[in-house]
C-alpha positions in Angstrom: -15.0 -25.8 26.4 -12.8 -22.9 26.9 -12.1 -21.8 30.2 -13.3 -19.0 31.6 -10.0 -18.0 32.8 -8.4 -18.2 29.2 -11.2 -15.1 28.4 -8.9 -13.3 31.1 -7.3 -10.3 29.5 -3.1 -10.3 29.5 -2.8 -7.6 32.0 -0.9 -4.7 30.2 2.8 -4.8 30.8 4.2 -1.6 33.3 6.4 0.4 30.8 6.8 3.5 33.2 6.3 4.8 36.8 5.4 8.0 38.8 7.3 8.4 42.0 6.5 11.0 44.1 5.1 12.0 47.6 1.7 12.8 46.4 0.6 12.2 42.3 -2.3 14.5 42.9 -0.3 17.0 43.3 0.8 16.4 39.5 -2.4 16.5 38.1 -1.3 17.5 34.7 1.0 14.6 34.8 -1.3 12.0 35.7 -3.6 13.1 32.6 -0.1 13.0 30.0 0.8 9.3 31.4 -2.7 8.5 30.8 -2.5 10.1 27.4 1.0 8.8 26.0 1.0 4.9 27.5 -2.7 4.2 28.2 -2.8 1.5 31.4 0.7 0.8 30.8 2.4 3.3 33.6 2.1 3.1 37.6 2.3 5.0 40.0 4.7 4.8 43.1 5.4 6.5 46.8 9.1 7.1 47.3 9.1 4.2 50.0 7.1 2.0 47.7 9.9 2.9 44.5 13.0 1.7 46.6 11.1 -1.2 47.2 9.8 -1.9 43.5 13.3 -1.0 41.6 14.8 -4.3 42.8 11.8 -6.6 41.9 12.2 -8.8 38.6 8.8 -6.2 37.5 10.7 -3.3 37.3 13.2 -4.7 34.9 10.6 -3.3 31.9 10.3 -0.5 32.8 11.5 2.0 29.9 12.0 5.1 32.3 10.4 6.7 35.7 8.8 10.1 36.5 9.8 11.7 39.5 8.3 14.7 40.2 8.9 17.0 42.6 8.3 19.9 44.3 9.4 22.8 46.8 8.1 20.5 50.2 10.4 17.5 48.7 13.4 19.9 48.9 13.9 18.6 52.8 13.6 14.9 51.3 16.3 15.0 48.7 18.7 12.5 50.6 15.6 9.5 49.5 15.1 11.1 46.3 19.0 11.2 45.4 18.9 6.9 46.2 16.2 6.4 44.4 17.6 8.0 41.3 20.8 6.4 41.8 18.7 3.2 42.3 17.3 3.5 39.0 20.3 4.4 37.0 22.3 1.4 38.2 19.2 -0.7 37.0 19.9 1.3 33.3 16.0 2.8 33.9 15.7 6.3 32.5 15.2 9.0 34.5 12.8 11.8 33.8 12.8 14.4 36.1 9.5 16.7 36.6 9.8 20.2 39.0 7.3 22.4 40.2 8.9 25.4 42.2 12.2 23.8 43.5 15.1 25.8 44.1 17.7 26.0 42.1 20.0 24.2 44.0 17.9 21.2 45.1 17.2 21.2 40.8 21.0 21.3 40.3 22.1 18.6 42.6 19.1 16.1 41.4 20.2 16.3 37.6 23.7 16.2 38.4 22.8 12.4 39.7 22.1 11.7 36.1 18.7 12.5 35.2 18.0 12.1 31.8 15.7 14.7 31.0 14.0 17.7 33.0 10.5 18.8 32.2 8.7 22.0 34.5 5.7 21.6 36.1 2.9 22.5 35.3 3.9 20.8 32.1 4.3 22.5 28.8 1.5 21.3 26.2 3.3 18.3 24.1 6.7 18.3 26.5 5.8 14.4 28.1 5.3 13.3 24.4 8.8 14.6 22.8 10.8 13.7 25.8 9.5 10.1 25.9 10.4 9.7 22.4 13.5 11.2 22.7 14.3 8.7 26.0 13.1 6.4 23.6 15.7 6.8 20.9 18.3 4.8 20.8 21.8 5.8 21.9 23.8 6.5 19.0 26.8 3.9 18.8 30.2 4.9 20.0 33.0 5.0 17.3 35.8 2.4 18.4 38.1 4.8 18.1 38.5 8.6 17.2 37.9 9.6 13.8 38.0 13.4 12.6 34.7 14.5 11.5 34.4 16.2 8.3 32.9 19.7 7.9 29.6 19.6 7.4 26.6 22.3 6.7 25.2 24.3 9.7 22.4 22.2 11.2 22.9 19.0 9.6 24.0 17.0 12.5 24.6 16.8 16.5 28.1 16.1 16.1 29.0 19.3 14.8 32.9 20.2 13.7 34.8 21.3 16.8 36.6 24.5 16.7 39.7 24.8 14.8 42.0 25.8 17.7 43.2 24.9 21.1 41.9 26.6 24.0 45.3 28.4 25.2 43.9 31.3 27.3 45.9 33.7 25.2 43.0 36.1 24.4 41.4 39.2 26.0 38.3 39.6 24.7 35.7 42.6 24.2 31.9 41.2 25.8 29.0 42.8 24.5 25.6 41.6 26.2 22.4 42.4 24.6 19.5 42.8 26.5 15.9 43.9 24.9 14.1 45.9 27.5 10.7 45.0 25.3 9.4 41.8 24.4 10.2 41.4 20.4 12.6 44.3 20.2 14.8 42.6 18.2 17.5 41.7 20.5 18.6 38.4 19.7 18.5 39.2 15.9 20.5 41.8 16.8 23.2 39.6 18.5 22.8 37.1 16.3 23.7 39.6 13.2 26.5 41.7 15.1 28.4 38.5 15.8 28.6 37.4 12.3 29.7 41.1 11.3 32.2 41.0 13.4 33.3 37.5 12.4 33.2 38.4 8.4 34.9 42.1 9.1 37.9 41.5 7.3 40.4 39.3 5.7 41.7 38.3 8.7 39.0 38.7 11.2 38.9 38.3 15.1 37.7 35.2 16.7 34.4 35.9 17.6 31.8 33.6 19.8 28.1 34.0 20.5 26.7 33.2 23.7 23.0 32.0 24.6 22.0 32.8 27.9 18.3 32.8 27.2 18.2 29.2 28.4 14.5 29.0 27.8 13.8 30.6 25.0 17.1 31.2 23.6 16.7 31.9 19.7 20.8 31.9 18.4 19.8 28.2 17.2 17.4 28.8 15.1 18.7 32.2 13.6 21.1 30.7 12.5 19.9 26.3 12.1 22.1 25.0 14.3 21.6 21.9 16.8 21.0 22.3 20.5 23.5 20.1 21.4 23.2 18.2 25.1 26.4 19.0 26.0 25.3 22.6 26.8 23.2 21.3 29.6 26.1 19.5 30.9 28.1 22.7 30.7 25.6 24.5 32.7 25.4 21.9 35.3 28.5 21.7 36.1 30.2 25.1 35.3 32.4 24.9 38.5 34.6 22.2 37.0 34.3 22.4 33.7 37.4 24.1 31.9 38.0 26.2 28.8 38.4 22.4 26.1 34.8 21.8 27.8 33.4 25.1 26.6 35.1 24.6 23.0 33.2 21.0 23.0 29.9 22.4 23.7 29.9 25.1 21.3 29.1 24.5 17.3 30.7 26.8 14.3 28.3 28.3 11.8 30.3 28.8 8.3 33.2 27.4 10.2 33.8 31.4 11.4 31.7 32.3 13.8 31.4 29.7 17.5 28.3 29.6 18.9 27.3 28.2 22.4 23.5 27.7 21.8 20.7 27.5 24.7 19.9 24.2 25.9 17.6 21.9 24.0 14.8 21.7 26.9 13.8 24.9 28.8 15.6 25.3 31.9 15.3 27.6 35.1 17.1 30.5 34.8 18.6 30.7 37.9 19.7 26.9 37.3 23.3 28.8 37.2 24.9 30.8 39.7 26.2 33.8 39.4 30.3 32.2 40.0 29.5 29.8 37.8 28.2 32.3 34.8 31.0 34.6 35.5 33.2 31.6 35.2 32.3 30.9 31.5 32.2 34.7 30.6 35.7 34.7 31.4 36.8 31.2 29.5 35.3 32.8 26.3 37.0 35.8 27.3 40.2 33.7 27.3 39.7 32.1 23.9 38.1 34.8 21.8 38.8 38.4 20.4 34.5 38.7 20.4 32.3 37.6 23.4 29.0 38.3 22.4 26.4 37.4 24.6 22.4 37.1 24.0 20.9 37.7 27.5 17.2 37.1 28.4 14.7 39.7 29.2 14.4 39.2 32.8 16.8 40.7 35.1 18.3 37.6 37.3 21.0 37.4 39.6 23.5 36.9 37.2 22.7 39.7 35.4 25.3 41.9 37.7 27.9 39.4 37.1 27.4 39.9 32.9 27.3 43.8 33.6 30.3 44.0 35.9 32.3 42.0 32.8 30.8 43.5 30.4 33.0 46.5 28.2 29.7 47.7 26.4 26.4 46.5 27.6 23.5 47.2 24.7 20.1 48.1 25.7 18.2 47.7 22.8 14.1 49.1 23.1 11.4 50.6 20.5 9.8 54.5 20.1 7.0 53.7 22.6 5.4 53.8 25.8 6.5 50.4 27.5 10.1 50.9 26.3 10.5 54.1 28.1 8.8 53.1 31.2 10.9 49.7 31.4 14.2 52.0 30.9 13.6 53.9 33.9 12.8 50.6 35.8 16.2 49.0 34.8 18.1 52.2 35.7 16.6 52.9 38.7 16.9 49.0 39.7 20.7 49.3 38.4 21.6 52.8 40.5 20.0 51.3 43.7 22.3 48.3 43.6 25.2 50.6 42.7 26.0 48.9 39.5 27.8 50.6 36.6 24.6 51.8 34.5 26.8 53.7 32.8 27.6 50.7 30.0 24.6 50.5 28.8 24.6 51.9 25.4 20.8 52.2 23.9 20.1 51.0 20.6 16.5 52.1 19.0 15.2 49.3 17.0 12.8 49.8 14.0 13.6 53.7 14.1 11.8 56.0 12.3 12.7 57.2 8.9 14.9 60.0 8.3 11.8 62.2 6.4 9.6 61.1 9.0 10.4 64.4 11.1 7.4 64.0 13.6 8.7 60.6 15.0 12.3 61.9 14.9 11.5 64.6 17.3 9.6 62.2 19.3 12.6 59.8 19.5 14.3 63.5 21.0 11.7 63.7 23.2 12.3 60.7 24.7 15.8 60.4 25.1 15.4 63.5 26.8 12.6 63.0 29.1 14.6 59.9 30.2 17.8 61.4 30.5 19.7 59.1 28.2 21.3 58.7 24.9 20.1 56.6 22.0 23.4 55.9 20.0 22.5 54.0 17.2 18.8 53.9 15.7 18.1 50.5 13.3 16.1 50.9 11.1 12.7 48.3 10.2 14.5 46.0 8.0 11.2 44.6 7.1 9.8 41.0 6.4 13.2 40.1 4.5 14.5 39.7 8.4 11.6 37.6 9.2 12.5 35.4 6.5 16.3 35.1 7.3 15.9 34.3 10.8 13.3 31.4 9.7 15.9 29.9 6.8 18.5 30.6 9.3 20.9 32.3 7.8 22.7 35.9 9.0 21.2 39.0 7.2 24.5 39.4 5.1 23.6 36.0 3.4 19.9 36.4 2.5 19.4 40.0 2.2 23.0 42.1 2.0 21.4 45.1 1.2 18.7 45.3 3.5 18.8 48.7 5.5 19.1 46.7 8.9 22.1 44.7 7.9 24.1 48.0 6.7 23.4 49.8 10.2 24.5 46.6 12.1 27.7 46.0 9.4 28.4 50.1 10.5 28.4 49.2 14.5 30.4 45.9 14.2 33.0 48.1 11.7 33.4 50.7 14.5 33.9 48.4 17.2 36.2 46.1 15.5 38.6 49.4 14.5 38.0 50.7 18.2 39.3 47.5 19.4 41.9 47.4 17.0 43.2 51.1 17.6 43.0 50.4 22.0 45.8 47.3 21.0 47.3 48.9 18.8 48.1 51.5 21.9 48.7 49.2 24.2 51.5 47.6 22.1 
């Protein structure tokens, strides 16, 4: 007769752990655990997890959650062991913040976290990053082998640039900034790096910067990686020097460097402004081009980029919340005392030249806001759509699209202003 005991269910084994000082107040956590490993996750205090990590139990564990948030930030000291406590138990780390400062955020993933998620969780986040902590690690060479050239996006491990950082540069930084949602700014970067890149026979070292670190688009414009180095950079800007910038960035075409936003969305005030200033002036350093793809929102940083920058473009569209976030941006910029005078507008999808009604309306507004639009792109049309999606540079997939001219026309004039301000200096 079979005992009743034997009809006993196995209990299910504990792959994974929340730690925090109240779950409930991760509610959107509990239900993903829930969702992704069933009964197969727990659920600790931070007293109960220093206990637990040095049972025999938790030596199955594939990773813990710790999630915190802004009343934790007077707790760090505990948090700090118990993430050192899991890492010397080789137990993954995923790290989960709701409104804690950047500095608190900073010094927790310097410990080693392995991944960072916000809170309230972004729809599908828990499931990619436990399959990525899943992954295994790929397997260290035994020693170092060259890596041969490969195609734009193909791998992680993408050729390094071909130079030495020697500091022997001075370069010309150009920030973009789009005052609008969709106005085009990061295509714009995007594009105006790779003109300036391809200008000539012998063309000038040119980098592209990603400082949208949450919804940086460089990447994809142009199918590269996000490698996790860049997250490393950014985490520890203060020491890292100008051979650790060269290691984070990828090459597209093997002529333009790109230092691509991080793979998982980050705070943007994760960086100080020191620290962003210090990596302007590394690329500065190393290339004859900085060209830097900022995000929308106006952070504390964005002084430091302005104060560096030689031209700062301020790229906006013929209507109504364009103009009204222009005066907001040069009223914020006067009342600090900063150098507004850099920015150089640039009117994206312009009217036609025989559309004479919206070309006086474009004078209207440039004089009702007391500025000067420089250069006015024209729509380029679905044919830009469809490059940014196949990632590849307008001058590869459409070279005689009207957008790509007007760009090839700025990048020509500031490559021969450049030129001409060395040649005077020699």
């Amino acid at each position: 007769m079979t005992s009743v005991a034997n009809l006993q269910p196995e209990p299910a084994p504990i792959l994974a752990c929340t730690i925090s000082r109240d779950v409930q107040n991760f509610e959107l956590l509990i239900d993903d655990m829930e969702l992704e490993l069933g009964e197969s996750w727990g659920d600790l205090s931070f007293d109960d997890a220093a206990v637990f990590l040095e049972q025999p139990d938790a030596r199955g564990l594939e990773f813990v959650a710790i999630a915190v948030d802004a009343e934790d930030e007077s707790d760090l000291g505990r948090i700090t062991d118990i993430i050192k406590q899991a890492k010397s138990h080789n137990i993954k780390v995923l790290l989960v913040a709701n409104q804690i400062g950047p500095m608190a955020l900073h010094q927790l993933l310097r410990l080693g976290a392995d991944d960072f998620l916000p809170y309230p969780l972004p729809e599908g986040a828990l499931h990619e990053t436990i399959d990525r902590i899943r992954k295994p690690a790929p397997a260290q060479p035994a020693a170092a082998v060259p890596i041969a050239p490969q195609e734009p996006g193909t791998a992680e491990t993408m050729p390094h640039p071909g130079f030495k950082a020697k500091g022997d540069r001075d370069a010309v930084v150009l920030p973009v900034h789009g005052l609008c949602g969709g106005s085009g700014a990061s295509t714009f970067a995007t594009n105006l790096a790779w003109e300036l890149a391809t200008i000539s026979k012998e063309p000038p070292r040119v980098c592209l910067i990603d400082f949208d670190f949450q919804f940086g688009s460089a990447a994809t414009y142009l199918d590269l990686p996000r490698k996790e180095s860049v997250f490393e950079l950014l985490s520890d800007a203060q020491s890292a020097d100008s051979d650790a910038l060269l290691q984070s960035m990828l090459t597209f075409n093997d002529k333009l460097h790109v230092l691509t936003a991080p793979a998982d969305m980050l705070p943007l005030d994760i960086i100080g402004p020191e620290d962003i200033g210090r990596i302007i002036d590394m690329a500065r350093a190393n290339f004859d081009f900085v060209v830097i793809d900022m995000p929308k929102t106006v952070v504390a940083w964005t002084e430091t980029v302005l104060q560096r920058a030689h031209v700062y473009f301020a790229l906006m569209e013929l209507d109504l919340r364009s103009a009204q976030n222009v005066l907001r941006f040069v009223r914020a910029l006067k009342a600090e005392g900063l150098p507004h005078e850099k920015l150089r507008y640039i009117l994206n999808r312009a009217p036609k030249f025989t559309d004479l009604g919206a070309k006086s309306r474009v004078k209207r507004m440039a004089e009702s806001l007391d500025i000067a639009i420089e250069v006015q792109l024209p729509d380029g049309g679905a044919p830009v759509t469809q490059a940014n999606d196949h990632g590849l540079p307008l001058s590869e997939s459409a070279a005689k699209n009207p957008l790509r001219k007007e760009i090839q026309k700025l990048a020509k004039s500031l490559f021969e202003l450049n030129k001409s301000v060395e040649t005077a200096r020699k």
